[in-house]
N, C-alpha and C positions, 0 to 999 in steps of 0.2 A: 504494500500500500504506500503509495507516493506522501510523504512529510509534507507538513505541511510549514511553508514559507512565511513564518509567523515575525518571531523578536526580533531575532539576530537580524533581520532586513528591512525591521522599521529604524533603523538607525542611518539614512542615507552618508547624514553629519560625520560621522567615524570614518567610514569609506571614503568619502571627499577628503579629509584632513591626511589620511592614509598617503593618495595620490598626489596629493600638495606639498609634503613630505617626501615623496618620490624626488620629485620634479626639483623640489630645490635641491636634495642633495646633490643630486644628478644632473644639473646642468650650470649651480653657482661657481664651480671651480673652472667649467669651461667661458665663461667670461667676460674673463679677465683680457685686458686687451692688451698685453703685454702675451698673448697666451703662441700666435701664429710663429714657428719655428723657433721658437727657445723652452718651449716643456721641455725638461727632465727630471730624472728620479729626484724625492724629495730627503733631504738629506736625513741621518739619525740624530735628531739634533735633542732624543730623549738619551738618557743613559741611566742603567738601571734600572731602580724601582719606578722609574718617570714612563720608560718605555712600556712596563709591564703594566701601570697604571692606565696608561692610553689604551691599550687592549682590552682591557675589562670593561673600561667604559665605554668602548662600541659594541663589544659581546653584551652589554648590561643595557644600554638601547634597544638592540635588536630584541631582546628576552623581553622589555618591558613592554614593546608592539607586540609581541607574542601573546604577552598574557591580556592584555588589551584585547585583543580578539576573542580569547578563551574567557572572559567576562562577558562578552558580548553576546557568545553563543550557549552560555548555559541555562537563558532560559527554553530553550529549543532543545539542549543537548547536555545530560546530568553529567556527564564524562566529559565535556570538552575538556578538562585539564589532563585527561590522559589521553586523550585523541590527540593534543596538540604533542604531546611529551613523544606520544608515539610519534609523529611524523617529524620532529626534530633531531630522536634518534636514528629513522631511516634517513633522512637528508643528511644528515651526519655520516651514516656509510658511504652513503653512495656519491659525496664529496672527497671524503676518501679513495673510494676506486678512482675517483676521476683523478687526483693528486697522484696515485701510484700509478697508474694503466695511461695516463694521459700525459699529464702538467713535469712527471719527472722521469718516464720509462726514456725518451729520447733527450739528449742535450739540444740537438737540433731543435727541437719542437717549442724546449723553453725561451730559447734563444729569441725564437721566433712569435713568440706571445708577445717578451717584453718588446720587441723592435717593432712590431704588431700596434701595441700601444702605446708608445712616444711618438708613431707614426699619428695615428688617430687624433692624442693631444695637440700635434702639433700640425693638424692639417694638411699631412700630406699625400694628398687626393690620387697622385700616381701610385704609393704603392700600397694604401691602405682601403683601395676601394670594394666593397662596397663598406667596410665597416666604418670608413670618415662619416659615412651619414647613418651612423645607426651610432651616436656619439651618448646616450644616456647610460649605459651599463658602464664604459668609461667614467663616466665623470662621476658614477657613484663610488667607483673603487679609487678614483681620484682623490677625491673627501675622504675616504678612508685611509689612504694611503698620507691625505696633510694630517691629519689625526696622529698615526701611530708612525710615520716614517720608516713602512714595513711593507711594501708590494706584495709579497707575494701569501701576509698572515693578509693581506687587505683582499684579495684574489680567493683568500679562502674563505673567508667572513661570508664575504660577498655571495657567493656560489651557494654555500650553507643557506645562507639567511632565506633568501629567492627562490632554494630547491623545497625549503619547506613552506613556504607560501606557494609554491606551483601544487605541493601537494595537500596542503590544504586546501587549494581553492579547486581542486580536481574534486576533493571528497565534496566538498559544498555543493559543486555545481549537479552533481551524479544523485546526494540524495535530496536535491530539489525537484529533480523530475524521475527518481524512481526509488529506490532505496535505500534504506543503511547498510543494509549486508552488499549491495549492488555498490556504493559507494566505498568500501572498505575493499570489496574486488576492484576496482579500478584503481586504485592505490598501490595495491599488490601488482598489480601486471605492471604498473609504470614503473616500481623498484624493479620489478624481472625482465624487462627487457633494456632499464637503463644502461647494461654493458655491453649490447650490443648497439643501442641508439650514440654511443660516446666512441665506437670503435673505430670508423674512420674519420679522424677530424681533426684537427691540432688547438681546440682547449680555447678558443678565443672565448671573450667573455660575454655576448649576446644572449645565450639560451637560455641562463635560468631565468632575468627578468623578463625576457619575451615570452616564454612560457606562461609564468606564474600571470601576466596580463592577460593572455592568449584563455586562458582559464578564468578568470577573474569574468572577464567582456562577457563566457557562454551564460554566468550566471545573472551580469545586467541586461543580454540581451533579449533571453525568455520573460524577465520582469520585466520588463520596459521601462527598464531605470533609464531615461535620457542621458542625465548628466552625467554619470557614474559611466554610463556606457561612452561616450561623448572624451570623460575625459582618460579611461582607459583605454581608449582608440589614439589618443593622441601620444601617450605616451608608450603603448604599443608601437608605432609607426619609429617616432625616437628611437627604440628600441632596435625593430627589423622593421625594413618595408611592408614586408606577408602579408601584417594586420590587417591591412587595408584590405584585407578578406570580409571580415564583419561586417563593411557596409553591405554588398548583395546579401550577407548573410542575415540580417538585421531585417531585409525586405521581404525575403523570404520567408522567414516565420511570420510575420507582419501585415503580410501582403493583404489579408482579410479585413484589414482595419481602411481602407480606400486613400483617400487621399492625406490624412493622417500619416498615415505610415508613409507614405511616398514624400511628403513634406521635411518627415524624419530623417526617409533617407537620405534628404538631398541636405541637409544638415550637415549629417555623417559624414557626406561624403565632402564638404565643405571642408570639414575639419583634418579630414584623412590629407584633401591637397596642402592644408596649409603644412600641418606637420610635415606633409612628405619634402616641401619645396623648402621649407625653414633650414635646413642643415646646407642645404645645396645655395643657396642661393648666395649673389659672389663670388663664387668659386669656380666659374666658368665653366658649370655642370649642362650639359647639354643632352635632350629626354633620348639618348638612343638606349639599345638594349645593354650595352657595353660597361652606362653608369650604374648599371643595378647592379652587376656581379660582379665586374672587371672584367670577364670574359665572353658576354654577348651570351645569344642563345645557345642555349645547349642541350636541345630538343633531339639532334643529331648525333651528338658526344653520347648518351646515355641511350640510345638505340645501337649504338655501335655503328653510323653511315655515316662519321665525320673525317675528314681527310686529315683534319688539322690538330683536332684534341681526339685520340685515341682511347680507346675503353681497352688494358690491358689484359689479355686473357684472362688470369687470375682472379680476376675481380668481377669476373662476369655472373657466377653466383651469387658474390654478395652484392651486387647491383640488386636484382633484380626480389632476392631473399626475401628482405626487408617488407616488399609487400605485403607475402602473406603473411611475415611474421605481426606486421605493426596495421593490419588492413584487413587482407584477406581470411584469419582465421574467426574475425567477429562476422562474417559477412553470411553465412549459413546461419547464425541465429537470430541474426538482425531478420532476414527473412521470413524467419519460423516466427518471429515478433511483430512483423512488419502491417496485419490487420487490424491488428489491437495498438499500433501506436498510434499517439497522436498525430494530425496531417499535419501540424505546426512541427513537429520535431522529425517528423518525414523529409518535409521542407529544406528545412535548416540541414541536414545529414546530405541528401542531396545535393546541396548549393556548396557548405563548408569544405566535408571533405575532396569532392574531386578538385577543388579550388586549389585545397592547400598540396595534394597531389599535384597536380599540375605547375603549380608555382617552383615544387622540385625540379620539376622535368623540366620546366624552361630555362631556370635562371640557377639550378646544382646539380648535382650529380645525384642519384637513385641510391647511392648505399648511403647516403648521410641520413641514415634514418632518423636522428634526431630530432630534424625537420615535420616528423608525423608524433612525435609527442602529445602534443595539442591537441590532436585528434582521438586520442587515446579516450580521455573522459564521459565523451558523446559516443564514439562507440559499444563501451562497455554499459552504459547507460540506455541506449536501443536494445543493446544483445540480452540484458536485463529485463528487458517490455517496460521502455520509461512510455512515463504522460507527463504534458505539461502541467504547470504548479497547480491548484489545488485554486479557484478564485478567475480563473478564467484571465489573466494580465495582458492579456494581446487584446482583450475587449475592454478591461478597464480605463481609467482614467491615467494616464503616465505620471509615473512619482518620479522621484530626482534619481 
């Protein structure tokens, strides 16, 4: 029986302030107008009990927005304080994996992070593209790093903090339109296939905030939170370009509300340009396919018909794997569920996932399964027999 979307989402005020929070940390260090080619590392200029002090008190932030939430949700959820505890010990391993299997198995790799982001801070759009305009996950581990004068405890914080709000907002979103036990399985699958979704990739730091947005937006968009959704679209976009999925996504569940919703959408989509165009603009960014990834389309590269970018034998399994692994294996129960879903989340499944599918195939490569994380939530949540929330919100009146 679908939960019903009661406390924890009469509080728009928490979630606003959450995202305003974001945005500053996350973009007040980039600035600075001293910032265009002279960022570098910030020196240790704690020593000692100073250094160790710094640490605590952004581990002791991050815990305090924790338990912020876990107040928030307990009148909905008598265990939020061990729900959250749990998901901060899974983000905690599986930040770990990422730090052994990823951030420190290659020298190369690390090498290639930090030169990755002095590139970013410092605007250099030739060899940092596409991540120069995905500049918020930066500037949060930025703040982090003026804080403690420690990259790479700031890199971990970071990663931590985001992986367990992705999976929190995974579990939200899952038992708003179907279950608790259907929300605690989608949880599980996204700890079980995170070491395959991290295997080919070199650790840049986009995914966990884009994720944990990417999640946040499924649960503003079936409520028809405007603003909430409005402003996790923008800072989504910050983040990765992808976002800018939610808007058809957004009309899609919506479509039934007439010119309301299409009014909305074109809101959405207002906002989606402005973000998308805010990092690029001045920097002689020009709309071809080339500025999105640095390497054009690559519809050709991950079919194997391209002359130029090669799909190595080797890798042709795990090209292709990933589908069913991160896709195809929900897709016989989503079926078997598929009369008894709601049409609004039929909708939405159709529109989201081939989107964010497709946005692989055109602009990365097919084994970054990563990229299908997102997708994960609303999956497991169909293949569960979700309905939407309980109060009909695509017919109601739009709250913030």
């Amino acid at each position: 029986m679908t939960e019903q979307p009661q406390a924890s989402r009469s509080r728009p005020g928490l979630a606003l302030a959450g995202l305003c929070l974001i945005a500053i940390i996350g973009l007040a260090p980039l600035m600075q107008p001293h910032r265009a080619g002279q960022e570098t590392w910030v020196t240790h200029y704690h020593e000692g009990w100073q250094e160790w002090l710094a640490k605590v008190i952004v581990i002791a932030g991050m815990t305090v927005s924790l338990l912020v939430r876990v107040r928030a949700d307990r009148p909905i959820d008598r265990h939020a304080g061990r729900t959250m505890t749990l998901f901060t010990i899974v983000a905690a391993a599986m930040t770990i994996y990422h730090w052994i299997t990823v951030d420190t198995a290659v020298k190369s790799t690390s090498e290639w992070q930090r030169a990755l982001y002095l590139d970013v801070l410092n605007g250099q759009k030739e060899s940092a593209i596409p991540h120069v305009f995905r500049p918020l996950p930066y500037g949060f581990v930025r703040s982090l790093e003026l804080i403690t004068g420690d990259w790479w405890f700031s890199c971990v914080a970071y990663r931590w903090f985001f992986t367990t709000w992705f999976l929190w907002a995974s579990f939200d979103f899952v038992r708003l339109v179907a279950s608790r036990h259907a929300a605690r399985l989608a949880v599980a699958v996204l700890f079980l296939l995170y070491p395959l979704s991290v295997r080919y990739y070199g650790g840049q730091l986009t995914d966990p905030l884009s994720h944990a947005l990417f999640a946040l937006s499924l649960s503003y968009l079936v409520e028809n939170r405007l603003l909430l959704l409005g402003g996790t679209l923008i800072l989504g976009i910050l983040a990765k370009e992808t976002a800018v999925i939610l808007v058809p996504a957004y009309l899609a569940y919506h479509w039934r509300d007439g010119w309301k919703s299409l009014a909305a959408t074109v809101s959405l989509a207002a906002l989606s340009l402005a973000a998308f165009l805010a990092p690029r603009l001045g920097t002689g960014w020009r709309p071809d396919f080339g500025s999105i990834n640095g390497a054009g389309l690559m519809i050709k590269s991950n079919l194997g018909m391209s002359a130029g970018i090669r799909l190595h034998s080797d890798m042709i399994v795990p090209n292709y794997l990933p589908l069913l692994l991160f896709v195809g294996i929900f897709l016989p129960f989503i079926a078997w569920q598929w009369r008894s879903t709601d049409g609004r989340l039929r909708a939405l499944f159709l529109v989201f996932v081939p989107l964010l599918f497709a946005s692989n195939l055109c602009f990365g490569w097919l084994y970054e399964s990563r990229n299908y994380m997102p997708a994960i939530p609303l999956l497991v949540a169909l293949a569960m027999g979700a309905h939407a929330p309980a109060g009909d919100p695509s017919l109601a009146a739009c709250e913030c």
